[in-house]
N, C-alpha and C positions, 0 to 999 in steps of 0.2 A: 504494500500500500504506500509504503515511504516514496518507494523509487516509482513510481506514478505521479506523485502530487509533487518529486522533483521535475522528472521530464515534462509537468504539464507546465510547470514554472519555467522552465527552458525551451520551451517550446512557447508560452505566451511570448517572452523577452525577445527572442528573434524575431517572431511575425511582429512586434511594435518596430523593431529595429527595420525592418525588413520595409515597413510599412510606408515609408520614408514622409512619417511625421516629424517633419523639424518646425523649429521654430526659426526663421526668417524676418527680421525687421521690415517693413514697408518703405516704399521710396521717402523721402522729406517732402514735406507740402510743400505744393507748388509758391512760388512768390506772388504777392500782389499783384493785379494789373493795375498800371498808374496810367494814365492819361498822360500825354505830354504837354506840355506846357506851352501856350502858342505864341509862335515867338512876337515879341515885340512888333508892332507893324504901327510906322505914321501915316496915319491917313491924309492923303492929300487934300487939297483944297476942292470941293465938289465943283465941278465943271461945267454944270448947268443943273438947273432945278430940278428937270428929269432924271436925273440920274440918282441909283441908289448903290450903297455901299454894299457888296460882298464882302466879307471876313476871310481872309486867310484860311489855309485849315491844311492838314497834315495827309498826305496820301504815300501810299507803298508805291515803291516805281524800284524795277531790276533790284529786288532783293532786298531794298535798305526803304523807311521812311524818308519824305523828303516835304519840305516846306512849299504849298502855293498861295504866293503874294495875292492878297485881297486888292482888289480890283475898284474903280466905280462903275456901272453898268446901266446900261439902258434897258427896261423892260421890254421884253415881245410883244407886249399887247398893251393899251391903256386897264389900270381897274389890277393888272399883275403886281405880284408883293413876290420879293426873298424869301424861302423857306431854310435855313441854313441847316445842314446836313447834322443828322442823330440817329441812333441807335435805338432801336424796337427789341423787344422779345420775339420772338416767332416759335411756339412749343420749347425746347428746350435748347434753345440756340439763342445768338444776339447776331443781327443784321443791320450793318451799316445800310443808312437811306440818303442816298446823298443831297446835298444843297440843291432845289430846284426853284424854279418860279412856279407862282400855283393864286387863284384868283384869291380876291381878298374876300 
């Protein structure tokens, strides 16, 4: 009876072994997303009363982010406004909607 209740004890101890229950640490949390900072921009002197200011804003181009200077602009159509570009939820994702003109 002894040499049973050893072999069942050495026989549990390898199939745990065997089992390849380890314990592994998990990766490190990810870092924060931080927004970047928009860079400084002087706005020139508006150019005619039509015209409306666009804002700068930060786009991906070949690999790396890159700076595009804010502008003044002339609307497409009378009764048109700026919509300056922002991020939505969409299910469990986040989608950049970019800057458009859109009716007031």
């Amino acid at each position: 009876m002894e040499r049973r209740r050893g072999l069942k004890g050495v026989l549990f101890g390898a199939l745990v072994l065997a089992s390849g229950c380890v314990a592994v640490p998990g990766p490190p949390p990810a870092p924060p997303v931080v927004a970047a900072p928009a860079a400084p921009e002087v706005v020139p002197p508006q150019p005619g009363p039509a015209y409306v200011w666009v804002p700068g804003y930060w786009t991906w181009r070949r690999g790396a982010y890159a700076w595009v200077a804010g502008a003044w602009l002339l609307p497409p159509r009378p009764g048109y406004a700026w919509t300056p570009g922002y991020w939505v939820h969409r299910g469990r994702d986040r989608v950049w909607v970019a800057g458009h003109w859109s009716m007031r």
